[in-house]
N, C-alpha and C positions, 0 to 999 in steps of 0.2 A: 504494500500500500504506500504510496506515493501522500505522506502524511501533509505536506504543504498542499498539495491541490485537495486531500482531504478538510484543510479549512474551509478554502475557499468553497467548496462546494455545501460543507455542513452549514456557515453562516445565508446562502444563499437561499438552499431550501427553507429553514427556520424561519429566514426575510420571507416566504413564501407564505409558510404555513401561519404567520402572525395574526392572519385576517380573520383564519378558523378558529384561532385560539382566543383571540380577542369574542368574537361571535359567541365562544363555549363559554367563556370566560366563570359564568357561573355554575355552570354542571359540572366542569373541574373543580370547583372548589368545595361544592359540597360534595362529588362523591369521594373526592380524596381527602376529608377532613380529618377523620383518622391518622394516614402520614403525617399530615402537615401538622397535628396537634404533639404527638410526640417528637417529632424534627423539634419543636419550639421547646416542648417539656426537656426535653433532656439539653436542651442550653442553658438553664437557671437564669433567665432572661433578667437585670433587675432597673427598676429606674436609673434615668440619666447614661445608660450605655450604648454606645456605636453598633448596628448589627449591620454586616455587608451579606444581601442575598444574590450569588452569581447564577449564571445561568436560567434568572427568574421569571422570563419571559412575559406574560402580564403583569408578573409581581404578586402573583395569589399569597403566598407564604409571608413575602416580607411585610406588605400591609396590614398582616394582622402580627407580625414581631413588633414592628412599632407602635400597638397598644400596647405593649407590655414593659416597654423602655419608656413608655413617658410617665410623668413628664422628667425634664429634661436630657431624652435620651433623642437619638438619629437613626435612621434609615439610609444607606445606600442602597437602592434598586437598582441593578443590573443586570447587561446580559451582552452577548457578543453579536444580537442582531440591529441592527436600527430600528427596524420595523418593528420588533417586540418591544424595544426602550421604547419607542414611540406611545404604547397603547400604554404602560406604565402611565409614562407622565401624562397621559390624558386623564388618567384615574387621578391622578396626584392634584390636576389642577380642578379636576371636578370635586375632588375633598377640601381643598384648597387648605393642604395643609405645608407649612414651612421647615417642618423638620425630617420630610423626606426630599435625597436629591436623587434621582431616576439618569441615569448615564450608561451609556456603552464603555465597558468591559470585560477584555478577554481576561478570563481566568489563569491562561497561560502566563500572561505580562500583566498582573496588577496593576492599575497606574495608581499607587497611596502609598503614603509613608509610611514606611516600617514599624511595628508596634503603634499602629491607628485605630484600630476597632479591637471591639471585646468578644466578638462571635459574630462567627462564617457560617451561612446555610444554604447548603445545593443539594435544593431537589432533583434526583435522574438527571446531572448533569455530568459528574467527573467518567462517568463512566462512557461516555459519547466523545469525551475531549477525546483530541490528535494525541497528547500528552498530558495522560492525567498526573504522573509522578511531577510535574513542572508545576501544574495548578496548583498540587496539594503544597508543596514549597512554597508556592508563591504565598498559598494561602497560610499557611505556615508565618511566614514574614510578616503581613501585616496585622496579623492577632497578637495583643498585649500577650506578655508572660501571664498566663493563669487561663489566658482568653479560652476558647472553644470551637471546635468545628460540628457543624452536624451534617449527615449528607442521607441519602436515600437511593436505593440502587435497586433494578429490580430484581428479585428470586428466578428459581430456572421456567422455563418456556412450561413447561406443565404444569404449573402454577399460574397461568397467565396464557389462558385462553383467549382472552377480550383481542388478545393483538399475537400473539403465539400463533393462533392458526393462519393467521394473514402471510403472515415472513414464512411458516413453513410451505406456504401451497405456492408463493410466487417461487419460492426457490425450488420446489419441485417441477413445477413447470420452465425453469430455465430462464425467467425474466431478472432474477440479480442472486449473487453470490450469497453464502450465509460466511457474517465474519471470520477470519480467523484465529488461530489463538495471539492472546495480546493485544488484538485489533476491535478498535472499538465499538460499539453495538451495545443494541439496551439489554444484553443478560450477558455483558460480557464479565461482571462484576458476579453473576450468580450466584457462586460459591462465600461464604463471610468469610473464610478465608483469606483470601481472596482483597477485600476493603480492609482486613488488618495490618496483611503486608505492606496495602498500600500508602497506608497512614503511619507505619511505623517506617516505612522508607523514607517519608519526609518528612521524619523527626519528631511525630506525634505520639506524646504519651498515653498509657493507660486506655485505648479501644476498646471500646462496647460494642457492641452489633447484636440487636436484635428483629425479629421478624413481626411484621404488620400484617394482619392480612384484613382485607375488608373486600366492598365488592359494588360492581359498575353494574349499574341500573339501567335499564332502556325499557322504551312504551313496545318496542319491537323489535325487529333484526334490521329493519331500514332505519331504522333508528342509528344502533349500532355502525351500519352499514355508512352514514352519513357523519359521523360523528368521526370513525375512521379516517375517511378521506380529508376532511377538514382541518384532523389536525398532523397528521403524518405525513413527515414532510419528505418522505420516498415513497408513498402509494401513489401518490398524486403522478407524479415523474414515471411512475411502473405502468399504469394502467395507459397512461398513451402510447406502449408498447403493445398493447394488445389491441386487437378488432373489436368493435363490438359485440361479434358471437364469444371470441375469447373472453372477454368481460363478462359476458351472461353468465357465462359456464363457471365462469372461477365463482361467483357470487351465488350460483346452485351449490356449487362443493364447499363453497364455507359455512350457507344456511348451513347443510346438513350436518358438516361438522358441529357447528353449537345448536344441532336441535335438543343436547341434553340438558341446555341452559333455559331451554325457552317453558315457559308457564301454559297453562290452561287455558289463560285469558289472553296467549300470546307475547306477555311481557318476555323480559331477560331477566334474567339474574346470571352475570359471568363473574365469581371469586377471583379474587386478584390476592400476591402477596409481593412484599418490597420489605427489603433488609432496611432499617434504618441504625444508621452506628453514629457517633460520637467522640471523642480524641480531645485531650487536651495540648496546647503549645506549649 
């Protein structure tokens, strides 16, 4: 993997998919409240402290860290796309609050002074960087001595139906590669192993990790199906590889793959789990 043209392309798609995510904006955040509420519980968040969230894309996680630091605490919101900073600070000025600043940055290259904030939180994001051992350094750097990281990564692909059978049926059919090892992808972190090494490679103390599991709700499978597309920022890209029969056909093979998910009344119910761990600097 050609890790520089893998930025460029990973910021690209995300600049893509901002629109869907900004659109979900609210159905991410409650069905993920579980994650997002232990990611915040295991930082000991307290008044008046700096919290820097990278890779935050709407900012779901850190808008609700900066209740917990005021008053006189800060929010940086970030991310490495413009298009996600962008949907950020539209929330920031429709709160019209002053002590968040919403800005593009790469995780990789920090741009803050060293020993600046008191806790770091990345949701599913170190584990998609080009180079997550650089993040975690970097992130490393600008957390005070005592400071805190938290991050969220998901468990293995059978745990994780909602979007596991998507990546499995496109890569059976031949339309893209499934990662490989060391290469980044959303279960590339799977194993908690795995997130310990990674944290104690760049100098982090004492790693927690433990497992969330909760679970993604839909009125139906077009539901599902729509929700998909919107915010995955490689189906989008995949599916103009296919015809439209080829489309029908993948979309009959994944209903029936999660017919065991779907309800009486036709809803979904698809179980989701994601490691969340913890490290001090």
């Amino acid at each position: 993997m050609d890790l520089d043209e893998y930025r460029v392309q990973s910021r690209e798609r995300w600049g893509k998919a901002a629109r869907g995510w900004g659109e979900r904006r609210e159905y991410m955040r409650e069905a993920t409240m579980p994650v997002t509420a232990r990611l915040l519980d295991v930082l000991d968040l307290q008044p008046g402290q700096t919290v820097l969230e990278l890779a935050g894309g709407p900012g779901e996680v850190g808008l609700l860290a900066i209740e917990r630091v005021r008053p006189g605490g800060r929010l940086i919101e970030s991310d490495t796309a413009e298009e996600m900073v962008d949907l950020a600070r539209q929330r920031v000025a429709g709160l019209g609050a002053d002590d968040i600043e919403a800005r593009v940055i790469d995780a990789e290259w920090i741009d803050l002074p060293t020993a600046s904030v008191d806790a770091v939180v990345c949701r599913w994001g170190y584990m998609l960087m080009a180079d997550p051992n650089a993040a975690l350094r970097e992130t490393r750097r600008v957390l005070r001595p005592g400071g805190r990281v938290s991050l969220a990564a998901w468990a293995g692909p059978e745990r994780n139906d909602w979007s596991a059978v998507v990546g499995a049926e496109l890569v059976r059919r031949g339309v893209f590669e499934r990662p490989g090892p060391g290469e980044p992808g959303q279960f590339a972190w799977a194993d908690p192993a795995t997130i310990t090494e990674h944290l104690e490679e760049a100098g982090f103390t004492g790693p927690r990790v433990e497992t969330v599991e909760f679970t993604f709700r839909y009125a139906d499978l077009d539901e599902w199906w729509d929700i998909q597309i919107d915010q995955s920022p490689l189906l989008g890209d995949a599916l103009t590889q296919l015809t439209p029969a080829d489309r029908d056909e993948l979309r009959d093979t994944l209903d029936a793959n999660l017919a065991r998910h779907v309800r009486d009344d036709g809803s979904v119910e698809i179980p989701a789990a994601t490691h969340v761990a913890a490290a001090d600097a």
